[in-house]
C-alpha positions as CSV (number, residue, x, y, z in Angstrom):
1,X,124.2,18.9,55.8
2,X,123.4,15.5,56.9
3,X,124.2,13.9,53.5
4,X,127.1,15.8,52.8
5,X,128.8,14.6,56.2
6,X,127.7,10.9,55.4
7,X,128.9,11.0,52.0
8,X,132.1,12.6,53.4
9,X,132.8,10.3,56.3
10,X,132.2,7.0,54.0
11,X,133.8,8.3,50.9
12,X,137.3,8.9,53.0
13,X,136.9,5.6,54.9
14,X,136.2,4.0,52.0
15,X,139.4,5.2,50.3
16,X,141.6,4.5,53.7
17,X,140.1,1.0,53.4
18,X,140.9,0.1,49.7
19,X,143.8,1.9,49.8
20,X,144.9,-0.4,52.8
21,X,143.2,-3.7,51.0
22,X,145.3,-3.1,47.9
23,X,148.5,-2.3,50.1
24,X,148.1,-6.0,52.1
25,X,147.3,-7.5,49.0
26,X,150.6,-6.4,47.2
27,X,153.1,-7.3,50.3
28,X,151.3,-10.5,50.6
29,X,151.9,-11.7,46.9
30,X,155.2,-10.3,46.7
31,X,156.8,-12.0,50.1
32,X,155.2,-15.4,48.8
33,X,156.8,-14.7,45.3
34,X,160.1,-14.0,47.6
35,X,159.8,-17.0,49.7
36,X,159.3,-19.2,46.2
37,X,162.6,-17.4,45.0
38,X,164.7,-17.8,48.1
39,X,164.0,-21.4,49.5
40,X,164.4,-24.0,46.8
41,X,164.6,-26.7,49.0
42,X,160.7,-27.1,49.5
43,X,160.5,-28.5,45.6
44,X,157.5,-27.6,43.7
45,X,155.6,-25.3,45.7
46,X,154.0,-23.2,43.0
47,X,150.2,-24.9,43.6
48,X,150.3,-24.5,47.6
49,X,151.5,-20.8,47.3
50,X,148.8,-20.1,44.4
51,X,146.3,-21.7,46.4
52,X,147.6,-19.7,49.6
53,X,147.6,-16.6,48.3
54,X,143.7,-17.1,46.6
55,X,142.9,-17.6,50.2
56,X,144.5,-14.4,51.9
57,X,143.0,-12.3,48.9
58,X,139.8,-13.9,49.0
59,X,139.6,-13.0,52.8
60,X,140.9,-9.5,52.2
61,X,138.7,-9.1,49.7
62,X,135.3,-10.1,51.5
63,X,136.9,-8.5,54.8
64,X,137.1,-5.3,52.7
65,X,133.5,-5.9,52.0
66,X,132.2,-6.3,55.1
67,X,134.3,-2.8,56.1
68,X,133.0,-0.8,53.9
69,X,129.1,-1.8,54.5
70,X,129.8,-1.3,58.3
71,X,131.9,2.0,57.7
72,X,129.1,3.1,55.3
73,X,126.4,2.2,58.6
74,X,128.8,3.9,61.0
75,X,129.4,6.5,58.7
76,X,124.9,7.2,58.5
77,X,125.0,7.5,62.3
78,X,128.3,9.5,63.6
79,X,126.7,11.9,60.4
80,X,123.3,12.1,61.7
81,X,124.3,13.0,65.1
82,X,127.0,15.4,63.9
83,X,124.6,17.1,61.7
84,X,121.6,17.3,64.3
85,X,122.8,20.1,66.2
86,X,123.7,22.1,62.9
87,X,120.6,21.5,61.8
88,X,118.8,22.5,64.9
89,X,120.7,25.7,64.6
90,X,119.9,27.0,60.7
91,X,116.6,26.0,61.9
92,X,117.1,28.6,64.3
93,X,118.5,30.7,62.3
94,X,116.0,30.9,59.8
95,X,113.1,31.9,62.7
96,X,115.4,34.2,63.8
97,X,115.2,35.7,60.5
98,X,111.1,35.6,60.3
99,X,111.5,37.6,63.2
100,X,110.9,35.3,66.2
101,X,113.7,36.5,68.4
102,X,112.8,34.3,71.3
103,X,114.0,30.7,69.7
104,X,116.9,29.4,71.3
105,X,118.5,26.3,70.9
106,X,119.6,23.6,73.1
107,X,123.4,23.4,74.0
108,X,124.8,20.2,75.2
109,X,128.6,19.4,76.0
110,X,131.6,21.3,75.9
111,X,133.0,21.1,72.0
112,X,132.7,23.6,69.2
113,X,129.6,23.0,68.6
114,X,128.3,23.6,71.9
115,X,130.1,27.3,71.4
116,X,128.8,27.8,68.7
117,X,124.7,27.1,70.0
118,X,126.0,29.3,73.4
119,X,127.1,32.3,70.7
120,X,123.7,32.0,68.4
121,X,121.6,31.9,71.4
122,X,123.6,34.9,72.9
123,X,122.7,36.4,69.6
124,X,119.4,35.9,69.6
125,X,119.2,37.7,73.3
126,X,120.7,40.6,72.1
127,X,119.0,41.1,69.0
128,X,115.4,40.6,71.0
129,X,116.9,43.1,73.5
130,X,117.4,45.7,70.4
131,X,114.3,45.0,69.1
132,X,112.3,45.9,72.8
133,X,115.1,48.9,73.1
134,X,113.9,49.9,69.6
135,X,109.9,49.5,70.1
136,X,110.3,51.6,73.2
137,X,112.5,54.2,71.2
138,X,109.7,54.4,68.5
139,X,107.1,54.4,71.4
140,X,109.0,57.7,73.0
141,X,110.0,59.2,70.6
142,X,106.2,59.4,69.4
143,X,105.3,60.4,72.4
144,X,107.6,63.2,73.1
145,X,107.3,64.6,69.5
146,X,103.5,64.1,69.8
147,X,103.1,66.2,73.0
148,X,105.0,69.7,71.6
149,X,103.2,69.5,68.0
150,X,100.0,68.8,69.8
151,X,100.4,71.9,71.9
152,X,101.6,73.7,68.9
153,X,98.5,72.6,66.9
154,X,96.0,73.6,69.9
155,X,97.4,77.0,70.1
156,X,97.1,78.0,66.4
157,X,93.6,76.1,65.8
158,X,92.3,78.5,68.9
159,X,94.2,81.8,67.1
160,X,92.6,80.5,64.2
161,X,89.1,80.0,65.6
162,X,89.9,83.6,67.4
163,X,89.6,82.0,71.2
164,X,93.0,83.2,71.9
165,X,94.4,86.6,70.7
166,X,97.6,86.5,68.7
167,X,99.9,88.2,71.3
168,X,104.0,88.3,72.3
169,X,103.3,85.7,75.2
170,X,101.9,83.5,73.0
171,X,104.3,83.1,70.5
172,X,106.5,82.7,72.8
173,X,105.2,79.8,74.2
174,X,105.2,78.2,70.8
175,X,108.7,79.3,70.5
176,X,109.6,77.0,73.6
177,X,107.5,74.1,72.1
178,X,109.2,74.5,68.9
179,X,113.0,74.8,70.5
180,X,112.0,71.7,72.4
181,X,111.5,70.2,69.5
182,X,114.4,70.6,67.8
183,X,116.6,69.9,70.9
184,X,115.3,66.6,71.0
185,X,115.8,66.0,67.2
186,X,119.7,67.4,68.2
187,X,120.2,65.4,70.9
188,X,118.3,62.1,69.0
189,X,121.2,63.1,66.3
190,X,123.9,63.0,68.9
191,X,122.8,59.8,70.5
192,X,122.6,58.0,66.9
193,X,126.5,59.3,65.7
194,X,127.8,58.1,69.3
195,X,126.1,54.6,68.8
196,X,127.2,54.1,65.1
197,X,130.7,52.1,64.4
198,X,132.5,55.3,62.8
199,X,132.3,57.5,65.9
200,X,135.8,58.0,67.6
201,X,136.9,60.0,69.8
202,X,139.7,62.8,69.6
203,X,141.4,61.9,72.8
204,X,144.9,64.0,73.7
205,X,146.0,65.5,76.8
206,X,143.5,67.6,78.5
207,X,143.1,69.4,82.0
208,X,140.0,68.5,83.5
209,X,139.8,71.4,86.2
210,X,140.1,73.7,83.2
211,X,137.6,72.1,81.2
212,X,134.8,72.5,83.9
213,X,136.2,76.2,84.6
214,X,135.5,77.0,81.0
215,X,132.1,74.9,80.7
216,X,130.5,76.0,84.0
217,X,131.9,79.7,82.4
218,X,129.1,79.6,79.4
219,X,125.8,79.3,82.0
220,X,127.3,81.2,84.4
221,X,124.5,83.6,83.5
222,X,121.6,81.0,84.1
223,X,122.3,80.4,87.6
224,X,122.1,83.9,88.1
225,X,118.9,84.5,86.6
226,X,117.3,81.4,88.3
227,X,118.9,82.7,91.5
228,X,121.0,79.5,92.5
229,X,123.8,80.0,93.9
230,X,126.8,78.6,91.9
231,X,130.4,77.3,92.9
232,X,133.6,75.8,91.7
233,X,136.3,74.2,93.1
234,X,139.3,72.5,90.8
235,X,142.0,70.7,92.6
236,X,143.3,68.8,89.4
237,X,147.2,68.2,89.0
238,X,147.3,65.9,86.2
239,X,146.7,65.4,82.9
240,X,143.8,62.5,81.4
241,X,144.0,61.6,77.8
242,X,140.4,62.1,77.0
243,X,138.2,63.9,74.2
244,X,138.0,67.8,75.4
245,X,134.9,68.6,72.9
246,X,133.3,65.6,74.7
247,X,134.6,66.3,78.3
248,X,133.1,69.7,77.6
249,X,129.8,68.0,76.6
250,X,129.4,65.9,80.1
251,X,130.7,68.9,81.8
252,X,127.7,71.2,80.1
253,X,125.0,68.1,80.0
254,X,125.2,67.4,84.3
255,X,125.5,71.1,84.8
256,X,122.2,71.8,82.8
257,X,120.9,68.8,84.5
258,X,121.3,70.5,88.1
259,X,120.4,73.4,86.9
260,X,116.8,72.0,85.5
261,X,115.9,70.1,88.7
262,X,117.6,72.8,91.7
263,X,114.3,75.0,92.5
264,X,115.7,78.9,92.5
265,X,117.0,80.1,95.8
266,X,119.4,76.1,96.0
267,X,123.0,75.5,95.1
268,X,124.9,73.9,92.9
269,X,128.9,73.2,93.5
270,X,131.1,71.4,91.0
271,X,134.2,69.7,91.7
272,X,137.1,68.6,89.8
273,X,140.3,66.5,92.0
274,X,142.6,63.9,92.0
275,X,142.3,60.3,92.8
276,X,145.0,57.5,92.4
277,X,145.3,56.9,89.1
278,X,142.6,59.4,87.7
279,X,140.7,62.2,87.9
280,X,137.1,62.7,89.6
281,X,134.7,65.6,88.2
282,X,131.6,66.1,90.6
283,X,128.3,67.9,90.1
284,X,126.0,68.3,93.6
285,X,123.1,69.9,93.3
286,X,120.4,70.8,96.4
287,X,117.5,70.2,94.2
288,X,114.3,67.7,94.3
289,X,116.5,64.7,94.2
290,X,116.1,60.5,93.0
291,X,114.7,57.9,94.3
292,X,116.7,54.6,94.4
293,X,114.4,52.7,92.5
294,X,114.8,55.1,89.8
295,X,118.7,55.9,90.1
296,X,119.6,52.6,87.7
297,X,117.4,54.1,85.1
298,X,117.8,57.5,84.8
299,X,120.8,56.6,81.9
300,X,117.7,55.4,80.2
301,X,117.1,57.3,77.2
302,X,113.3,59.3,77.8
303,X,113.1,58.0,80.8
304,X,111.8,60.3,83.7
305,X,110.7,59.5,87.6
306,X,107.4,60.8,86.7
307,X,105.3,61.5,83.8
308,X,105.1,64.9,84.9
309,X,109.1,65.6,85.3
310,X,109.8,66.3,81.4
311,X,106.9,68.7,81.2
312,X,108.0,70.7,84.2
313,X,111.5,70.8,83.9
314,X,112.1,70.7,80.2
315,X,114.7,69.1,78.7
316,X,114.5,66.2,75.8
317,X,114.9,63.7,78.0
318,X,118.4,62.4,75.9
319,X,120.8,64.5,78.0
320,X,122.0,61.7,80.7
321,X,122.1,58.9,78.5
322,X,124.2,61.0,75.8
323,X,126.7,61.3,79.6
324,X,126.4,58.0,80.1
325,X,128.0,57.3,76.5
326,X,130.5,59.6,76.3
327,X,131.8,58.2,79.6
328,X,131.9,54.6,78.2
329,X,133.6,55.6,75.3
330,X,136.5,56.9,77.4
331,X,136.4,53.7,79.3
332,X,135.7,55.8,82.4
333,X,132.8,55.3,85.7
334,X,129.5,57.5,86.1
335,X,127.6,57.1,89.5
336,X,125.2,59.3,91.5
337,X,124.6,59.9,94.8
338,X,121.0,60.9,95.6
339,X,117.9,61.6,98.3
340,X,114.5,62.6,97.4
341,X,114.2,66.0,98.1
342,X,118.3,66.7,99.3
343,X,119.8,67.0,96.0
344,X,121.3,65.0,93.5
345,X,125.8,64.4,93.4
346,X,126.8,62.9,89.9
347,X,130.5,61.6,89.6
348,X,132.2,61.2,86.8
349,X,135.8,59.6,86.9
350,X,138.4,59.9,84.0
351,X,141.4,57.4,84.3
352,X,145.2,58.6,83.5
């Protein structure tokens, strides 16, 4: 890089320089041949103008010279420091490569240049961002797939070994350990679709109020059989332009959620109303409630407020952060309100 800009900086100076040498040299020969032509009354002037005119070439000659060593100097330096930031960064580049994600490079100024250290040093946080998102993603994923399988193993190693008796109950606890399973495989599915560049959304009119009407419909029977009571309230007069498949999937996704963490014999009330310029869809439940340490990560895919929360409750652990995406894609807000042991209020606001 460094050569290339030296050779390029000295080969166009050096052409702007002879071009100009052989340009003075030219108009200089052909006025004097002029003023030899035009005034007659000097006599013989032929020797004096030769004489002249070897002079003024001779300078511009050795002044052309002199240009082009210092040009070809200037050139070295204005090429070197041009090229040490460049070089600075496909150094950078090429650790990034081999893997070391932390390199950065130093940024000084406000040129191109400088943008363009700012953008590979902005690239180099997000990429060691992904690659800590994506060690903890292995590292869950293990662990939650582990756990079930484990279980499963456990179980038919003891009805192998004849320490437990092959009975109704017990399959039926592998049966849960085995839906778990493939929920989380679904929902893992789900999450990797929404994050890839080809997944769009089918957006059109749609009536929220109806949407949560028919969603809250389809576990209508859960909430019964957990004994929690279960209400709905739609104020909604307008229209968004959203995705209703998707709308339906938030609307299902919170309503599970309350439903998982609202011990029997607690509530849960859904909402859907107007606001200026959009619509507001609200899940409350009475159940065990979020501490506000934990209330920024509970988007976090796996994450739970405990180690024992997954295990207790169920659930793949995917369910809020799939929310959290859905709502992004429609350029809309998600926020909770929440007290340990009061209950849990998600909002969810769609814009017109």
């Amino acid at each position: 890089m460094f050569r290339r800009l030296a050779v390029s900086f000295g080969t166009a100076a050096s052409i702007i320089l002879v071009i100009a040498s052989l340009v003075i040299m030219y108009e200089v020969h052909h006025h004097l041949m002029m003023f030899q032509e035009d005034v007659k009354s000097f006599g013989d002037t032929g020797a004096l103008l030769h004489h002249f005119e070897q002079a003024l070439l001779s300078s511009i000659i050795w002044t052309a010279a002199g240009s082009l060593v210092l040009v070809a100097l200037i050139s070295y330096f204005v090429a070197k420091k041009l090229s040490l930031p460049l070089v600075q960064m496909r150094r950078a580049a090429e650790k990034m490569a081999g893997g070391e994600l932390a390199v950065r490079v130093e940024t000084i100024g406000n040129d191109e240049l400088n943008d363009l250290g700012q953008s590979l040093n902005e690239l180099a946080s997000q990429l060691q961002q992904q690659e800590e998102a994506r060690k903890t993603l292995t590292a869950d994923v293990a662990h939650e797939l582990r756990t079930p399988l484990s279980t499963v193993k456990s179980h038919l190693e003891a009805i192998e070994d004849g320490v437990f008796e092959l009975s109704v109950k017990r399959v039926s606890g592998l049966k849960e350990e085995i839906d778990r399973l493939i929920d989380i495989v679904e929902d893992l599915e789900q999450l990797t679709r929404m994050e890839s560049p080809e997944f769009e959304l089918n957006k059109e009119k749609v009536d929220i109020g109806y949407l949560l009407e028919k969603s809250a419909q389809s576990l209508h029977a859960s909430f019964i059989r957990k004994n929690i009571e279960f209400s709905l309230e739609s104020n909604v007069t307008q229209d968004v332009l959203a995705d209703a498949k998707r709308v339906s999937q938030i609307i299902v996704n919170l309503l599970n959620n309350a439903l998982k963490y609202t011990p029997p014999g607690g509530s849960v009330t859904a909402k859907a109303f107007d606001e200026v310029g959009s619509v507001v869809l609200m899940i409350k439940d009475s159940g065990i409630g979020i501490a506000q340490e934990d209330q920024e990560k509970i988007f976090d895919r796996f994450y739970r407020t405990e180690k024992s929360r997954n295990r207790k409750y169920g659930g793949s652990g995917i369910g809020l952060t799939i929310v959290k995406k859905l709502v992004d894609a429609h350029s809309g807000d998600i926020w909770i309100e929440s007290e340990p042991g009061l209950g849990t209020t998600f909002y969810v606001r769609f814009y017109h």
